[in-house]
KEKE-3310 file (N, C-alpha, C; in steps of 0.2 Angstrom, whole numbers, plus 5000, padded with zeros to 4 digits):
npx = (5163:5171:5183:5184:5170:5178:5188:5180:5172:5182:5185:5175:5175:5186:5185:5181:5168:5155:5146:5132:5131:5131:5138:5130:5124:5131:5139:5152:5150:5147:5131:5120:5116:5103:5091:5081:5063:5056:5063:5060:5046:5048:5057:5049:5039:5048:5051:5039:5034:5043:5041:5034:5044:5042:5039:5049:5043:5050:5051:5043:5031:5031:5017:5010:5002:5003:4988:4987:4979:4963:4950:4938:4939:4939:4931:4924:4936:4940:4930:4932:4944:4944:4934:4944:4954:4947:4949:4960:4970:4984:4988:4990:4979:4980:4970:4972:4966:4958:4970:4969:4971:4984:4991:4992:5001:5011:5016:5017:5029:5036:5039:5034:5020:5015:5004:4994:4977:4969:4958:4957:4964:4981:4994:5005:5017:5018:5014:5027:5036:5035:5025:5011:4997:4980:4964:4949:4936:4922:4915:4899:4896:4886:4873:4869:4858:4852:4841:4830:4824:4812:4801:4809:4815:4821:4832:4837:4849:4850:4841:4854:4864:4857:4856:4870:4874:4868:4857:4846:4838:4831:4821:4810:4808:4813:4804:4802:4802:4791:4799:4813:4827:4842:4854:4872:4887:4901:4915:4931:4943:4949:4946:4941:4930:4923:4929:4926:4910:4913:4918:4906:4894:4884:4886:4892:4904:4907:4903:4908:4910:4905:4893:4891:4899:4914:4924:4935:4936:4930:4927:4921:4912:4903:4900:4895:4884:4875:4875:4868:4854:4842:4853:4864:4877:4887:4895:4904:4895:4895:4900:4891:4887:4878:4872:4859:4857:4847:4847:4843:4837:4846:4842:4831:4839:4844:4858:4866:4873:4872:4867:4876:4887:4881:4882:4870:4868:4881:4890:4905:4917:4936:4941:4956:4970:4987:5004:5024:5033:5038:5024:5022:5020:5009:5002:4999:4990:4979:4974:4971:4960:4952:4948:4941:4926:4924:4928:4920:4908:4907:4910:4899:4887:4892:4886:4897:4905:4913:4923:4920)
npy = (4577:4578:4582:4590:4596:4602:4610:4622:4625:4633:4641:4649:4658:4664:4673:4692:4702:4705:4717:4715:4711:4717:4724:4723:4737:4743:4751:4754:4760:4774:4775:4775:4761:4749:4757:4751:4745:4747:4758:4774:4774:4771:4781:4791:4790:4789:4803:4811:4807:4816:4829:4846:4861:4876:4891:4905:4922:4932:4924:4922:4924:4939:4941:4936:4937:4937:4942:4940:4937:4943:4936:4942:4951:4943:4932:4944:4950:4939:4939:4951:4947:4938:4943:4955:4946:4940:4952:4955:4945:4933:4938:4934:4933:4928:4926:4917:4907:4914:4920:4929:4948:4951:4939:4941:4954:4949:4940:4948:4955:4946:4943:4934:4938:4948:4957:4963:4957:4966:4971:4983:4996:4998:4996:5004:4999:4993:5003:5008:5000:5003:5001:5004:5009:5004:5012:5003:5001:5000:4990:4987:4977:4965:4955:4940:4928:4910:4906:4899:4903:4912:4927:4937:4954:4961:4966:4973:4984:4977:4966:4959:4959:4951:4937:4935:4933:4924:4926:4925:4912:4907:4908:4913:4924:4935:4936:4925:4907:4899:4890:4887:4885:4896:4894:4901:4907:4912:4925:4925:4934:4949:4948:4956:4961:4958:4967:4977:4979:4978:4993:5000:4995:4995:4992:4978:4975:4974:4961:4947:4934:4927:4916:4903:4894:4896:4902:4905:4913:4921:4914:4902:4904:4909:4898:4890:4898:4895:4882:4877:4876:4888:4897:4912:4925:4934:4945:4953:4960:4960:4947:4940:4939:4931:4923:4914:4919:4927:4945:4953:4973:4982:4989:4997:5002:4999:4990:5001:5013:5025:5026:5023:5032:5043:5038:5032:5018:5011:5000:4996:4988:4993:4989:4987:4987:4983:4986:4983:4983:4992:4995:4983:4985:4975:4975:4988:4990:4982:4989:4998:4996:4988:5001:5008:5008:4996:4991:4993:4993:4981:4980:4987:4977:4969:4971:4984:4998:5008:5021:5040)
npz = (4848:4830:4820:4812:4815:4827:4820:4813:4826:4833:4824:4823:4837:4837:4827:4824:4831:4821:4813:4813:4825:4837:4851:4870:4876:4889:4903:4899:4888:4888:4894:4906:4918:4915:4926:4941:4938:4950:4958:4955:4961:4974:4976:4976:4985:4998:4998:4999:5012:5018:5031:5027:5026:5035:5030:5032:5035:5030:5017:5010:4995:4988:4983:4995:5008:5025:5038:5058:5069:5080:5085:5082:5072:5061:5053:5047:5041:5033:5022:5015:5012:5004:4994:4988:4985:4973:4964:4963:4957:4958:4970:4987:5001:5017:5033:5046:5059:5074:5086:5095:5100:5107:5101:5088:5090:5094:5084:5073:5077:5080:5067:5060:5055:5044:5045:5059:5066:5078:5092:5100:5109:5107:5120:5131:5130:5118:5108:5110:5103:5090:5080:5070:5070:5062:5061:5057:5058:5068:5078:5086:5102:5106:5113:5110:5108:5105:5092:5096:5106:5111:5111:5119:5115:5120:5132:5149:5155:5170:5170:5160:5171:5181:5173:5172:5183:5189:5195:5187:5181:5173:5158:5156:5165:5160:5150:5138:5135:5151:5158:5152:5156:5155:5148:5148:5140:5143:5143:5144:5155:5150:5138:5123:5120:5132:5140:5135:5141:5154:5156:5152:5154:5168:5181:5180:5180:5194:5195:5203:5202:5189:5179:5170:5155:5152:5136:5125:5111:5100:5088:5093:5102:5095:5087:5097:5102:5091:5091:5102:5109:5117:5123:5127:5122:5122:5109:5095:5083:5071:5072:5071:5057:5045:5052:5060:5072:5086:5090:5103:5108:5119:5133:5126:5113:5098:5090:5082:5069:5075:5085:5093:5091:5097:5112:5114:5114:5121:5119:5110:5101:5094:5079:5071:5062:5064:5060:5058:5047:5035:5021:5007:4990:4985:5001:5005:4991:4996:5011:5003:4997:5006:5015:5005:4994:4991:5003:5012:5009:5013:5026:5034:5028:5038:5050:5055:5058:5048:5048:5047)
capx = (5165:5175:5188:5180:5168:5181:5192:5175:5171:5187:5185:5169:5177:5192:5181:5178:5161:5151:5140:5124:5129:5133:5139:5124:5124:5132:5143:5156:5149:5143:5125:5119:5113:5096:5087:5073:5056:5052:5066:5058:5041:5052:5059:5042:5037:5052:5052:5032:5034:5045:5038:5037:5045:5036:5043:5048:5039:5053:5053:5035:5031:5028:5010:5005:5005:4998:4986:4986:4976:4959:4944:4934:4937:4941:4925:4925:4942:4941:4927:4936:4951:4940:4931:4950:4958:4945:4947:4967:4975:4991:4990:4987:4978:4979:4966:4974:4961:4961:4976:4970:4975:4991:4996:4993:5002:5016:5018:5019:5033:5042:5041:5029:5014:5016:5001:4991:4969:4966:4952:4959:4971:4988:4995:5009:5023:5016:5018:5037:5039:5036:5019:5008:4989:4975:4957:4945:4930:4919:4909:4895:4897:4880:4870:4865:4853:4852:4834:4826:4823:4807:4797:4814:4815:4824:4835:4837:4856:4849:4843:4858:4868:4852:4859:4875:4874:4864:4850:4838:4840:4824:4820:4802:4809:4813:4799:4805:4797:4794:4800:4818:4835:4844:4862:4876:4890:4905:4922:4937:4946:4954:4943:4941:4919:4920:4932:4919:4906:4916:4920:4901:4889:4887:4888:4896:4913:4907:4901:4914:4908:4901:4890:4891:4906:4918:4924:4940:4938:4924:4922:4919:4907:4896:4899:4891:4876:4871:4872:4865:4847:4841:4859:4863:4882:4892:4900:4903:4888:4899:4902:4882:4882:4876:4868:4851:4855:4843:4850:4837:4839:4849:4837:4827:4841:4848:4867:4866:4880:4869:4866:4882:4889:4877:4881:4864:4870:4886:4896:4906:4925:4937:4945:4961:4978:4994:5010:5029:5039:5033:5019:5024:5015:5002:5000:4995:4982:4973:4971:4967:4951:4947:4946:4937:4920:4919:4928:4917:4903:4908:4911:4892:4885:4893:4886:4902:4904:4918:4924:4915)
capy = (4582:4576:4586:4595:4601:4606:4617:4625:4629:4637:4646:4656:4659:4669:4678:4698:4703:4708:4723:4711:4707:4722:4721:4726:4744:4746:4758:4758:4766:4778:4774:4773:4756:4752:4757:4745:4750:4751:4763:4779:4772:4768:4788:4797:4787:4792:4809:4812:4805:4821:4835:4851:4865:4881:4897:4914:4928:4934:4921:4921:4928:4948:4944:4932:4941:4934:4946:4935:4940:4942:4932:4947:4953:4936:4931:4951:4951:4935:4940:4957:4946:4934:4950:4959:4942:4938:4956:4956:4938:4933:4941:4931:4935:4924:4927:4911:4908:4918:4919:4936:4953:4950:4934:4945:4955:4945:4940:4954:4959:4940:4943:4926:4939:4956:4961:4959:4960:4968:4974:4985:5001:4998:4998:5008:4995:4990:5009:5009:4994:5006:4997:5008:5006:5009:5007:5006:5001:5000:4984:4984:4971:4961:4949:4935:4922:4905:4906:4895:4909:4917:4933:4942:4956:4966:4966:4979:4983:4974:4958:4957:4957:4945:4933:4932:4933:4919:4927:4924:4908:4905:4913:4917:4930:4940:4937:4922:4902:4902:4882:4886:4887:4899:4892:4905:4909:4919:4925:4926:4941:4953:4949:4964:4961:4958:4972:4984:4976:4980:4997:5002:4991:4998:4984:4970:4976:4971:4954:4944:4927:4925:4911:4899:4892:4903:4900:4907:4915:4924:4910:4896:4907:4910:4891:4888:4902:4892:4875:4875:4879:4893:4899:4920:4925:4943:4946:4958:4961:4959:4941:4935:4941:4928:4917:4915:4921:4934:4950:4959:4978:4983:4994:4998:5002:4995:4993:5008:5019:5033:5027:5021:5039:5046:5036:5028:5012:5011:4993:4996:4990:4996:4984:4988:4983:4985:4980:4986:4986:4997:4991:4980:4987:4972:4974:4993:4988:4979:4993:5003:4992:4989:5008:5013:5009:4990:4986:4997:4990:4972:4980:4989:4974:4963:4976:4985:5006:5012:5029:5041)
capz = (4843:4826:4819:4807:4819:4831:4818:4814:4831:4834:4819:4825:4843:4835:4824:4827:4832:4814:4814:4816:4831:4841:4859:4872:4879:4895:4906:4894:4880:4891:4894:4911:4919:4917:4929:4941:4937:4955:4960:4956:4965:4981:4979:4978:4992:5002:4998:5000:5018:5022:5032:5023:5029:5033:5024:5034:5033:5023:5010:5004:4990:4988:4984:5000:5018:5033:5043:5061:5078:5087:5081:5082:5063:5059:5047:5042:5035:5030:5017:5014:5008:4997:4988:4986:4979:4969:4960:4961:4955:4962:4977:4992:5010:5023:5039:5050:5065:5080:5092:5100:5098:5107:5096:5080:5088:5095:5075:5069:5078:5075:5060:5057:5050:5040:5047:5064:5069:5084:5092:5106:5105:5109:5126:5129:5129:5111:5103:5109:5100:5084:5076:5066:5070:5059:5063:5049:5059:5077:5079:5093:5105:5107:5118:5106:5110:5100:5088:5101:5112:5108:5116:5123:5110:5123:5138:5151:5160:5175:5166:5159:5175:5183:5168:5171:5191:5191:5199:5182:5177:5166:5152:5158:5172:5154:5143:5135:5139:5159:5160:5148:5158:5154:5147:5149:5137:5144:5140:5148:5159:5146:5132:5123:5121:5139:5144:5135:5146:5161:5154:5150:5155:5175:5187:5176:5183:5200:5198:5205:5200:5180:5179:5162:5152:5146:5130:5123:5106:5096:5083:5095:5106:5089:5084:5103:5103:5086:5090:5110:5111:5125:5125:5127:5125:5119:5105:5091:5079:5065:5069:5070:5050:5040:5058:5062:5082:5087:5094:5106:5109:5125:5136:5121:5108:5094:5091:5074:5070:5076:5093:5096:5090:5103:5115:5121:5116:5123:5119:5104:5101:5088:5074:5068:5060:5066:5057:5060:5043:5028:5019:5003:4987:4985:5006:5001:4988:5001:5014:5001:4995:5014:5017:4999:4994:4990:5008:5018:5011:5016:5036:5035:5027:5044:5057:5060:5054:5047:5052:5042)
cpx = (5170:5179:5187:5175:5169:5183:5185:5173:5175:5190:5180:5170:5182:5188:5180:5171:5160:5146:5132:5123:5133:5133:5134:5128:5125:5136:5149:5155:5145:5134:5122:5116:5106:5093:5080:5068:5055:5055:5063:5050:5044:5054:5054:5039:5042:5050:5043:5030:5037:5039:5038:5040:5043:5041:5041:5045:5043:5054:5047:5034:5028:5022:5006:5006:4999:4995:4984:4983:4969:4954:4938:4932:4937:4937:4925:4929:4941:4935:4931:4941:4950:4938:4940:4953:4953:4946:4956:4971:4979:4991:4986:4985:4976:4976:4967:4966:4965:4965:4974:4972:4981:4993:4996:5000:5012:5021:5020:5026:5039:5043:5037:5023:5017:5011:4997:4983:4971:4960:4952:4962:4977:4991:5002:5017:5024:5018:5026:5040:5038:5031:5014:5000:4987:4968:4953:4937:4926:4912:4905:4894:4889:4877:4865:4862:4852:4842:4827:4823:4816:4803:4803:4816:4821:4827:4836:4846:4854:4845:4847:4862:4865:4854:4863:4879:4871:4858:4844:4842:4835:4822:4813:4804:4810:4809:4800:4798:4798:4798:4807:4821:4837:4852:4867:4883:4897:4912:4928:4942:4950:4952:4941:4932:4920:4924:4928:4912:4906:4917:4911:4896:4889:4884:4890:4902:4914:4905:4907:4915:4904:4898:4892:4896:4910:4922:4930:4942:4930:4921:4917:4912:4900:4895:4895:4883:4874:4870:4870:4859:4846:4848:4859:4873:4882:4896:4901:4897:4890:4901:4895:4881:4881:4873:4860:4849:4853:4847:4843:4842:4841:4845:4834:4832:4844:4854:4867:4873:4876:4867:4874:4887:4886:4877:4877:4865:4878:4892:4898:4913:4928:4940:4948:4964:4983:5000:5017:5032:5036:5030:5022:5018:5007:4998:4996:4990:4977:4972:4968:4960:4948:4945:4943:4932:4918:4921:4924:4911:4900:4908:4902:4889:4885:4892:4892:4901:4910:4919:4923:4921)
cpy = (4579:4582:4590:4599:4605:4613:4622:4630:4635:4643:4652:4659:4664:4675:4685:4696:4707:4714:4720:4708:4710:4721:4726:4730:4743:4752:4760:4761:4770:4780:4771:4766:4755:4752:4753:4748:4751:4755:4770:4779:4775:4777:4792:4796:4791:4801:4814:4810:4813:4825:4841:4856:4870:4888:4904:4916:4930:4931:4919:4924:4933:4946:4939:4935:4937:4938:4940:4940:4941:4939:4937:4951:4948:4934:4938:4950:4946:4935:4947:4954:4941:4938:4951:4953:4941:4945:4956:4948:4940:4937:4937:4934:4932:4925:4922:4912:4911:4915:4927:4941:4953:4945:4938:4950:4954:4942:4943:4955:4953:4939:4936:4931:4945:4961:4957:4963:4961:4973:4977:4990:4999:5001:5001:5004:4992:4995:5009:5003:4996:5005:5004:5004:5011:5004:5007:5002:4998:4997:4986:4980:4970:4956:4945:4929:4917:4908:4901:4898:4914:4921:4937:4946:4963:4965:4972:4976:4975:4968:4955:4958:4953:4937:4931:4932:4928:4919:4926:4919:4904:4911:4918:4922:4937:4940:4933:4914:4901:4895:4881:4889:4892:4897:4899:4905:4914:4919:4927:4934:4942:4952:4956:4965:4964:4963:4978:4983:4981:4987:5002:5001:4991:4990:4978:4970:4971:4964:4950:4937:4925:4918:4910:4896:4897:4898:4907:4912:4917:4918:4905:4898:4908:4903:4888:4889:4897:4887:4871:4878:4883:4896:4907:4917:4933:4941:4950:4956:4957:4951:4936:4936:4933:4919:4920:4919:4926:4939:4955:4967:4978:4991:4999:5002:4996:4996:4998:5011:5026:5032:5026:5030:5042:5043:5032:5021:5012:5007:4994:4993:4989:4990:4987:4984:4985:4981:4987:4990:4991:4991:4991:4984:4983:4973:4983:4993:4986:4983:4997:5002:4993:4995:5010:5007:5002:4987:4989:4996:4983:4974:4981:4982:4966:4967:4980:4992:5007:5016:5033:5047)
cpz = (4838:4824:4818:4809:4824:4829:4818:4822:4834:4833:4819:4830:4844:4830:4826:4828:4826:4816:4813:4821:4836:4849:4861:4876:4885:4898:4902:4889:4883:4893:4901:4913:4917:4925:4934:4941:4944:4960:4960:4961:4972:4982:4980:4984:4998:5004:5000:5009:5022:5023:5026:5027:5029:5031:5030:5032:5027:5017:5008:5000:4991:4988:4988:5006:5021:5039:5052:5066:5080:5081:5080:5077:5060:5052:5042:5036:5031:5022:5014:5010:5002:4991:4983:4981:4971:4961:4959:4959:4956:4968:4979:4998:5013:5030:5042:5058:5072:5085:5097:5098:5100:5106:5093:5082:5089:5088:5072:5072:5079:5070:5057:5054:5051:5044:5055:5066:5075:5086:5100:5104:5110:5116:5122:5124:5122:5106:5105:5106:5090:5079:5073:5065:5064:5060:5056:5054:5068:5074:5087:5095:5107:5111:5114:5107:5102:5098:5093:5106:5107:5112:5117:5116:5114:5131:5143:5155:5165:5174:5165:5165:5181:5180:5172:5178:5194:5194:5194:5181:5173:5163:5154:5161:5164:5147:5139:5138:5148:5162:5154:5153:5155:5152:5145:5145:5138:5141:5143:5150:5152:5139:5127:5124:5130:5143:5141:5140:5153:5161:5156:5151:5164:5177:5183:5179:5190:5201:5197:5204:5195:5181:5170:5161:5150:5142:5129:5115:5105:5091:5086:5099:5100:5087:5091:5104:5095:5086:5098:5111:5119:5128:5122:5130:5123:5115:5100:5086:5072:5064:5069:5061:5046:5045:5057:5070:5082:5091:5095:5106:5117:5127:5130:5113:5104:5092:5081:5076:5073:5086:5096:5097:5095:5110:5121:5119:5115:5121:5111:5106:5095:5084:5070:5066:5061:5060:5059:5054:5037:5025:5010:4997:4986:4995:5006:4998:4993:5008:5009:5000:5003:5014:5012:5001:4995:4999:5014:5016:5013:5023:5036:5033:5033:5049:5057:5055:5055:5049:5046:5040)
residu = (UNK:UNK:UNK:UNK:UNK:UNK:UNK:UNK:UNK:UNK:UNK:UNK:UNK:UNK:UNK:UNK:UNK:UNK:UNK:UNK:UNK:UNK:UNK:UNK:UNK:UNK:UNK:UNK:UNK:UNK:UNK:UNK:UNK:UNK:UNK:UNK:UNK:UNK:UNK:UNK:UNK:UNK:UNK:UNK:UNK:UNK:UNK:UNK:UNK:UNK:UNK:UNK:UNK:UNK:UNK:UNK:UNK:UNK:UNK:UNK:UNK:UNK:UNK:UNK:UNK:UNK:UNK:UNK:UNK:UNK:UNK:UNK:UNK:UNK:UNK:UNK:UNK:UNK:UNK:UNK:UNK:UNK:UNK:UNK:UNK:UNK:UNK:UNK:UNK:UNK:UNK:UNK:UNK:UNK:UNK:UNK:UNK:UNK:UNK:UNK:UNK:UNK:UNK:UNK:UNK:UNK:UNK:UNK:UNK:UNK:UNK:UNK:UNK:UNK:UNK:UNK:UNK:UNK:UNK:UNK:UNK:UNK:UNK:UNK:UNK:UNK:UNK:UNK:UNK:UNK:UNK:UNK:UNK:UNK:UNK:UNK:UNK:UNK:UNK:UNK:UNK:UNK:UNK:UNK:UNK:UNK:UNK:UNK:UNK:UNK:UNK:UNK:UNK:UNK:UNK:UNK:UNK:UNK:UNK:UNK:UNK:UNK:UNK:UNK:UNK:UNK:UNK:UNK:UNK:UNK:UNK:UNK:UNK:UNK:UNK:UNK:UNK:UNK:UNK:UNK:UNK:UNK:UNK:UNK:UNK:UNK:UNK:UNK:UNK:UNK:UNK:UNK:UNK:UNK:UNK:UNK:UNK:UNK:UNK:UNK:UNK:UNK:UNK:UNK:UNK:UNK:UNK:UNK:UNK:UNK:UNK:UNK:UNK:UNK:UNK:UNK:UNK:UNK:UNK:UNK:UNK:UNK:UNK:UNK:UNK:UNK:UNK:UNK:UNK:UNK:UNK:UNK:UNK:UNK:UNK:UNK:UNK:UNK:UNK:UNK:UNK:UNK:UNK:UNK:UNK:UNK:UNK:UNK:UNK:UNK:UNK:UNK:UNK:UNK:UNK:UNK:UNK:UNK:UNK:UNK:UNK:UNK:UNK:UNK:UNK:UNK:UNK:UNK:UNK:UNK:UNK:UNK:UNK:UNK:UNK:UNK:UNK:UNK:UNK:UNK:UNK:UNK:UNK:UNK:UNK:UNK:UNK:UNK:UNK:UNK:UNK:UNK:UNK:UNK:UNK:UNK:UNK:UNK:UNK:UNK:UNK:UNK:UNK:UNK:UNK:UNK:UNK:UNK)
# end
């Protein structure tokens, strides 16, 4: 480098910075760093990995309530709550799958659901706990045969306790094909189907050893009698609506609000709701519909007879 090109370069070196050649944007002139592009990537991912957390009963919004308990209104209400949203927006009704009528109403009184199905009336130790029933309807409990069962248009008592004694175990002994098994469908001590059984149905109290599987819930037992050929279980009427499972008459009636009232056909059990704290206004609206016209014709249209 010669002279002339030293002073020169010494001369641009001391020079200010010119307004064409502004200094680059950093954290001293207030401007955050940049950013790497695949930092927010890397947060969504993090944070899409958390669990959720699930929301008290008390912090959900005023217009979603959780009715929880027996699987034996389960599909009813669960149409009852489709109709009512469809007609009220923003209000929520959640029908969870059956826990029984004493998780409904175990919930109810944890404060996990607003409201609780059961299909039983409140023992004692339940009313001192300050719950407030209401029934809005009485389902006839049934003896449903998959559609593969043809000829048996009728059972008498004493079929039905040859069934589930094991002493019939082909269909022919009832009128049915005489070379089909008979597959057995039962439900467990304290069911409410099988404690109206035991209540009504004379000598079912006494057999001491149920042949079949027992099966735990209302819906599983319908999802059973549909997809096992030559199978007979119990269940409410209200939960065969929209199957194909045949329902014979019991000792020549049919499950009617008119016989059941008269008691010649006997197996009925109630379907209520329970809840403890006052009812929220949108939790109001929706007894009210159940009990007026559009939700009584959704129970009559599922077998089951409101209180007239």
């Amino acid at each position: 480098m010669n002279a002339s090109t030293a002073s020169t370069y010494r001369a641009q070196q001391s020079r200010p910075p010119s307004a064409a050649s502004p200094r680059r944007p950093g954290p001293r002139y207030g401007l955050p760093p940049r950013v790497p592009v695949w930092l927010p990537v890397l947060l969504c991912l993090l944070f899409s990995c958390l669990p959720a957390l699930p929301l008290a009963a008390g912090e959900m919004g005023r217009g979603h309530f959780v009715i929880a308990g027996t699987g034996d209104s389960q599909e009813l209400l669960r149409m009852v709550a489709h109709d009512f949203m469809s007609r009220h927006h923003g209000i929520s009704v959640e029908i969870p799958d059956s826990t029984g009528s004493g998780g409904g109403i175990k919930a109810v009184l944890a404060g996990t659901s607003q409201m609780a199905r059961v299909a039983r009336p409140l023992k004692r130790e339940e009313k001192e706990q300050g719950l407030t029933y209401l029934l809005f309807a009485r389902a006839p409990v049934v003896f449903a045969i998959h559609p593969s069962v043809q000829g048996v248009d009728n059972l008498t008592y004493d079929q039905v306790i040859g069934i589930y004694t094991g002493r019939i175990r082909t269909w022919g002994r009832v009128g049915g094909s005489p070379d089909r098994k008979i597959y057995v469908a039962n439900r467990e001590a304290g069911d409410s189907s099988r404690r109206v059984l035991e209540t009504f149905l004379p000598g079912f109290r006494n057999i001491h050893s149920l042949v079949g599987e027992t099966i735990y819930t209302t819906p599983e037992t319908v999802a059973i009698l549909r997809s096992t050929p030559f199978t007979i279980g119990y269940v409410p009427l209200s939960a065969t609506a929209g199957t194909a499972l045949r329902i014979p008459t019991l000792n020549g009636y049919a499950p009617t609000r008119e016989t059941i009232e008269s008691g010649e056909y006997p197996l009925a059990i109630p379907l209520a709701l329970v809840w403890k704290k006052d009812l929220t206004p949108e939790q109001q609206l929706f007894i009210n519909f159940l009990l007026g016209p559009e939700g009584r014709h959704i129970i009559e249209q599922h077998g089951a007879f409101p209180p007239r």
